[in-house]
N, C-alpha and C positions, 0 to 999 in steps of 0.2 A: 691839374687833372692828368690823367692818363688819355691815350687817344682809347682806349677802350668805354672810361669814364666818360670822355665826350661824347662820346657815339648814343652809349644807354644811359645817360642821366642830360646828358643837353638836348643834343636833337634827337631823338625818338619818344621824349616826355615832354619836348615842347615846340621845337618849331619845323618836324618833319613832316608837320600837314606843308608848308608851303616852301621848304630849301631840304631833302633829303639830303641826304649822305651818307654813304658805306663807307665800311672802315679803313680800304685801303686808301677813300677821298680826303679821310681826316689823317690819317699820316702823312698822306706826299704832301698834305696842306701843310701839316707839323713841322715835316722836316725843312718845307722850302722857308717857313715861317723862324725856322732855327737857324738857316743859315742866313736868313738876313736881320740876325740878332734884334727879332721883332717878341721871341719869348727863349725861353731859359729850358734847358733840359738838365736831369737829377737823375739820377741812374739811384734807385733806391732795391739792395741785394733784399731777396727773398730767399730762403733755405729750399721749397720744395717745388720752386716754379722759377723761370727766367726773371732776370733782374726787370722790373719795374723801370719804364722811361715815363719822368714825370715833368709835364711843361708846366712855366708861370710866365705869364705875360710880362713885358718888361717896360718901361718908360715908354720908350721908342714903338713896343706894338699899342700903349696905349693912346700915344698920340697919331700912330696911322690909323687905326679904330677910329679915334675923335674925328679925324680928317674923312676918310669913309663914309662914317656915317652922316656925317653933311654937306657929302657932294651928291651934285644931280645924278638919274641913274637913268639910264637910255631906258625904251621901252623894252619888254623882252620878247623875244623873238616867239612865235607862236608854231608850235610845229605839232599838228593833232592828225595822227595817219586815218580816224573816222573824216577828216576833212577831205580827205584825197580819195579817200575809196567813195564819198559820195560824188564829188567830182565828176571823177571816170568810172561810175558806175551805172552808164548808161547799157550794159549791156549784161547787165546783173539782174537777174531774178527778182521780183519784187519784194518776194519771201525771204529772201537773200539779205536784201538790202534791209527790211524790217527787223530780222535778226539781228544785223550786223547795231542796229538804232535801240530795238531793246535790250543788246547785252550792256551797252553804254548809260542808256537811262538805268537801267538796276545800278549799274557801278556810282554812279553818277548818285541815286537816290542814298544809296549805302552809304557814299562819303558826308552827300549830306547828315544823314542819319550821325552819324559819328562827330561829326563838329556841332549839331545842335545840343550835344548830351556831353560836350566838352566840361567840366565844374570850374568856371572862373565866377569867381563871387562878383554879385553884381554891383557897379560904380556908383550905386545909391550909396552904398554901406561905407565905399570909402572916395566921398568926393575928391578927393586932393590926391589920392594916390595915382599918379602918374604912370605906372608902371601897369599895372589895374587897368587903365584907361586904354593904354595904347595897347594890350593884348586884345581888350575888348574890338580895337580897332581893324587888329589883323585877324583874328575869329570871327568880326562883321563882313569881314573882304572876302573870306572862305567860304561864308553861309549866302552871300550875296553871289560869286561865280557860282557855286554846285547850283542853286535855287534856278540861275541864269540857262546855267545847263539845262537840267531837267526840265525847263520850260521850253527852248528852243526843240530838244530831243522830243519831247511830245509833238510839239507843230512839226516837226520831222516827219512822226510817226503819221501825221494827218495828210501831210500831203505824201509822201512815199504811199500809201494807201489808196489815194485818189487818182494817184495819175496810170496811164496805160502802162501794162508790165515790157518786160526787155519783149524784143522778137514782134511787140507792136510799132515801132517806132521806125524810124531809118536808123541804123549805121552809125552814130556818133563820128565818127573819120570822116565819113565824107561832107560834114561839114568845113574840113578843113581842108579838103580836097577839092571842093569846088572854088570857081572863082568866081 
């Protein structure tokens, strides 16, 4: 495939719900991929467009693939900036802060919405199929975080609602300011 190919037939029709990548992630992947003679590049002439670079995986990338794919994988690092702004959002508007919990739940419901309406035929139809099974797996892991979301974002939205707004409270700092 082409890194263009990759980009609109691999991951954007199948696994850019949960590893994105833009185009220029899948070439520097490419080339660093080509220079460690893990795939093959083809230079295929076109008449009315730039020559076509076409990669094919080689022995060697499909045994570090093989290898890859069955080593343990650290946890991944979580970095959600709605996390930080509730934090240090003691000195934020209440309405503010609600805002800030309903834009998230919409987005949040939205993607749900979109991975429950995903068409993966269901593993009834093909018990044995493997391949079947383990999308079902990682489309179960998608619809279980967004769901996870949207539940924690509502009990957000419950207690940001109950508690006293900013300008009722003390100072946030000076809890850290005192001794």
């Amino acid at each position: 495939m082409t890194g263009y190919d990759l980009k609109h037939q691999a991951f954007d029709a199948t696994v850019c719900h949960f590893w994105p990548a833009d185009q220029s992630q899948i070439y520097r992947t490419l080339n660093r991929l080509a220079d460690d003679d893990l795939v093959t590049v083809t230079l295929e002439a076109q008449q009315t467009r730039p020559d076509r670079k076409v990669y094919a995986i080689t022995q060697a990338g499909r045994d570090a693939l093989d290898s890859w794919l069955k080593s343990d994988q650290a946890i991944p690092t979580l970095r959600d900036p709605l996390l930080v702004q509730l934090f240090f959002g003691q000195e934020i508007p209440r309405a503010d802060l609600l805002r800030l919990v309903e834009q998230q739940l919409a987005a949040h419901q939205g993607r749900l919405t979109i991975y429950e309406q995903i068409p993966i035929p269901p593993t009834e139809s093909r018990p044995d199929d493997r391949w079947l099974a383990l999308q079902h797996l990682t489309l179960d892991f998608g619809v279980a975080l967004e769901q996870a979301y949207v539940n924690w974002l509502a009990h957000c939205r419950e207690v940001i609602t109950a508690m006293p707004d900013a300008g009722e409270v003390p100072d946030f700092r000076e809890r850290f300011t005192q001794g």
